[in-house]
C-alpha positions, 0 to 999 in steps of 0.5 A: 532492477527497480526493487534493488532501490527499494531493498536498500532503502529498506535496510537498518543501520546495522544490516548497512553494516553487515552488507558493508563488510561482505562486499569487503569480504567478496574481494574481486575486481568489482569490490569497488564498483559494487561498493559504489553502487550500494553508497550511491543507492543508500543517499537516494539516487535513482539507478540510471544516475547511479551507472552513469556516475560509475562509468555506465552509459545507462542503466540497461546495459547487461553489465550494469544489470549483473553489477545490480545482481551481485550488489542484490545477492551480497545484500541478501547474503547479509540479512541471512546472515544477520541475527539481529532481534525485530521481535518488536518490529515484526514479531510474525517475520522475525519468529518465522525466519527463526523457524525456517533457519532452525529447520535447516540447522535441525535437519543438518544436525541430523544428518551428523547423527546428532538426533538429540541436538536436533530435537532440543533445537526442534522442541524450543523452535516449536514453541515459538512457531505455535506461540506465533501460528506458524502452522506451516512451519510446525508442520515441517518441524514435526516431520523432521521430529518423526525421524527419531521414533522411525529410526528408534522403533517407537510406534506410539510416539510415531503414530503421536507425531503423524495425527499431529502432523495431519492436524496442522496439515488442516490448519494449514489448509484453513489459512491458506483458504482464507488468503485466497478467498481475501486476495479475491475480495480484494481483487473483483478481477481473480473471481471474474465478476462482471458487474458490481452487483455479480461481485457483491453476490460472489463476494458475501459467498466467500465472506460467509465462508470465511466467517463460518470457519472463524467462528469454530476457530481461535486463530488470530491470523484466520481473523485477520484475514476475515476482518481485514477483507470484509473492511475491504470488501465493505469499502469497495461497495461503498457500505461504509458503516460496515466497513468502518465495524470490520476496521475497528474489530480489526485495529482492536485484533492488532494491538492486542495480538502478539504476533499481529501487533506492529506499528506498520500494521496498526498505521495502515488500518487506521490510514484505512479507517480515515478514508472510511470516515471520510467517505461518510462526512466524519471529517474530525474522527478522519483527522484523529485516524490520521493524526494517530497514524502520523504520529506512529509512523515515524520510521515508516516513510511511505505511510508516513507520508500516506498519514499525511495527506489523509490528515490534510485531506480531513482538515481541507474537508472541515474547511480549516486550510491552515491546519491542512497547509501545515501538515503538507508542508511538514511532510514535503519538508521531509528529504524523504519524500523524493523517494516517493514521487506520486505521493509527493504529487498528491500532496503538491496537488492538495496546495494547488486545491487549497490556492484556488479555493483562496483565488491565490489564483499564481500559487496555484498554478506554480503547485500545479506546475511542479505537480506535472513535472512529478506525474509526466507519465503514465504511471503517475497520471492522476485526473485530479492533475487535470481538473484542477488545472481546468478548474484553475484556467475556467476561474481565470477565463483562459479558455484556449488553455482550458481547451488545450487541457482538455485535450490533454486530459481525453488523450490520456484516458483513451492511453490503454497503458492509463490507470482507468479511474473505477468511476467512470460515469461520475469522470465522463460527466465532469468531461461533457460538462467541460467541453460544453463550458469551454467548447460551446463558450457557455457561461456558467448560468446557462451550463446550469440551464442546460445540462441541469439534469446532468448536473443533478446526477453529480449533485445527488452523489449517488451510485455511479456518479457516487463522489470520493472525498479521498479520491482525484476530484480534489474540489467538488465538481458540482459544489465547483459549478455552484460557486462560479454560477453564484 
């Protein structure tokens, strides 16, 4: 149970409380090593040393597997429980957790007869679900509302009640509409587009949807959707102002709404809008997104640490490496970046890049080294891993080792469980090029000569062989070939 880590980590200090006292509570004769599992998981271990420490052979045993499901349910029990307020926190969760658990004390009450209670407790519930737009929930509310006037024989206010009901029926349907028409922008795949240019077509089909239904709209959560899927959408074709309009609309529509406005929210559009100015050479307005987005993320370590390497990523881009060491050195101080291994990698990888454009040539291969040691499977794999360390071995004139390494590197790609990189073209390039410097003993002079014209696609930087400033090609391939040739 991968997620029970996950869900531990997640908790505040007063839910650790709460789930605390209910495995007091629950007694039985696996009290304690349900206990010890949960103070095992909070310090960080992972699951496998966690059932050894207990007494487990392993982490798959069916035994062990049950022992995480009740320690699961025991947690659950106890965020169910727990009353404690997250309105600044998330004010969109916390109001609509309140909303469904009013619809089951409601209905509870009811079914005591107590139909006045129930309808003072529906009737504040609703203003909290129509303050947040919680169409669904006030939708149910008013059902479980209707009862009375069926009950009393009150045909106005029944009939008041339905076309209500059938209104937010409506509503419902539009945002659950643009959830799905974002979830397909977001994902070429759930619309099956065959080509770049098919999902651009089939994708300003549903932007325009969505953007006709906005503007007869005063939703919040309808703009959200709209804003934050035509900034993806955007990014995806590369149309990087359009992106980076949508993003601004959509960090102004987070900090001034009620029920968007989180500090998780704000940090994730301004992450967004660093990688956006980055694309476009933006590098000191990427630092100030970044910049903002660490200093908000304090208590949100993944983010925290995504800031973090988009901040040194701007620094590395402006050429200032002290500023971009430094920030990467803050992040790996934390002891909570452990928990977060690939993130960890791509900080350790930027070192490594920062070393070999300095030539500190034996730091850059010890970062390097650590970096394998974080990414040694498939899950983790990251070309950028592999470039750097050619990159590193062609500067130093190991040739068998870069050879060794290439090998490696072709193996990994054709790995059908490999997470494919979606530049294709710009990666198989680089490849071709390696293997004619390593294989064919080229110098860099004649690599320029003779395979000019692929080297010009890179150099031009356009379409398919378009380069990331964020992505995996952490030292430029073609700027690469030009400073060892010069």
């Amino acid at each position: 149970m991968p997620g029970l880590s996950n869900l531990i980590q997640s908790l505040s200090k007063y839910e650790i409380r709460i789930v605390r006292l209910i495995i007091q509570v629950n007694g039985n004769r696996e009290r304690l090593k349900r206990d010890q599992l949960f103070e095992l998981l909070l310090e960080g271990k992972d699951e496998e040393a966690a059932a050894k420490e207990i007494g487990y052979s392993h982490s798959r045993i069916s035994s062990f597997i049950n022992l995480c499901q009740r320690l699961q349910d025991d947690i659950l029990k106890a965020l169910l429980l727990t009353d404690q307020e997250n309105e600044e926190e998330m004010p969109f969760l916390q109001a609509q957790f309140d909303c469904r658990r009013a619809l089951l004390q409601a209905d509870l009450l009811q079914s005591r007869n107590c139909f006045d209670e129930a309808d003072a407790l529906i009737e504040r519930t609703l203003r909290v679900a129509r303050k947040s737009e919680l169409f669904s929930e006030q939708l149910l509310l008013n059902d479980l509302r209707r009862n009375t006037p069926a009950i009393q024989q009150n045909a106005e206010s029944f009939r008041q009640l339905s076309r209500e009901i059938m209104q937010l029926h409506d509503c419902q349907a539009d945002v659950l509409r643009a959830r799905q028409l974002h979830y397909e922008l977001l994902t070429p795949e759930l619309i099956q587009s065959v080509s770049l240019a098919d999902f651009q077509s089939k994708g300003m089909q549903r932007l325009n949807e969505m953007g006709k239904k906005i503007s007869s709209s005063s939703s919040n959560r309808m703009s959200f959707y709209y804003h934050l899927s035509a900034m993806n959408f955007y990014n995806t074709l590369r149309s990087f102002p359009e992106a980076g309009e949508h993003g601004h609309h959509l960090l102004s529509l987070i900090r001034s709404s009620p029920i968007l406005h989180t500090e998780s929210n704000v940090v994730a559009v301004s992450i967004e809008l660093s990688g956006i100015a980055l694309a476009q050479g933006e590098n000191a307005q990427a630092a100030e997104y970044a910049q903002q987005a660490l200093e908000m993320s304090d208590s949100l370590y993944e983010q925290q640490f995504q800031a973090a390497r988009m901040l040194a990523l701007a620094h590395f881009r402006n050429g200032n490496h002290l500023a971009a060491t430094q920030v990467i050195s803050q992040a790996l101080g934390n002891r909570k970046v452990a928990q977060f291994p690939l993130l960890r990698a791509r900080l350790e990888l930027l070192t490594a890049a920062i070393a070999l454009e300095e030539k500190a040539y034996k730091a850059s291969a010890n970062q390097i080294a650590r970096c394998g040691d974080l990414v040694n499977d498939h899950r983790g794999w990251m070309p950028g891993l592999f470039l750097i360390d050619l990159q590193l071995n062609l500067e130093r004139g190991m040739m068998d080792v870069a050879a060794h390494r290439l090998n490696a590197f072709r193996y990994s790609v054709r790995r059908p469980e490999t997470d494919k990189t979606p530049n294709d073209k710009r990666l198989g390039t680089i490849m071709l090029l390696l293997n004619k410097l390593i294989r064919s003993n080229l110098g860099f002079k004649q690599l320029d000569i003779q395979e000019a014209h692929r080297i010009e696609l890179l150099r031009r930087n356009e379409d398919d062989f378009w380069w990331n400033p964020a992505g995996y090609e952490l030292i430029r391939f073609d700027k690469w070939l030009m400073r060892c040739n010069a």
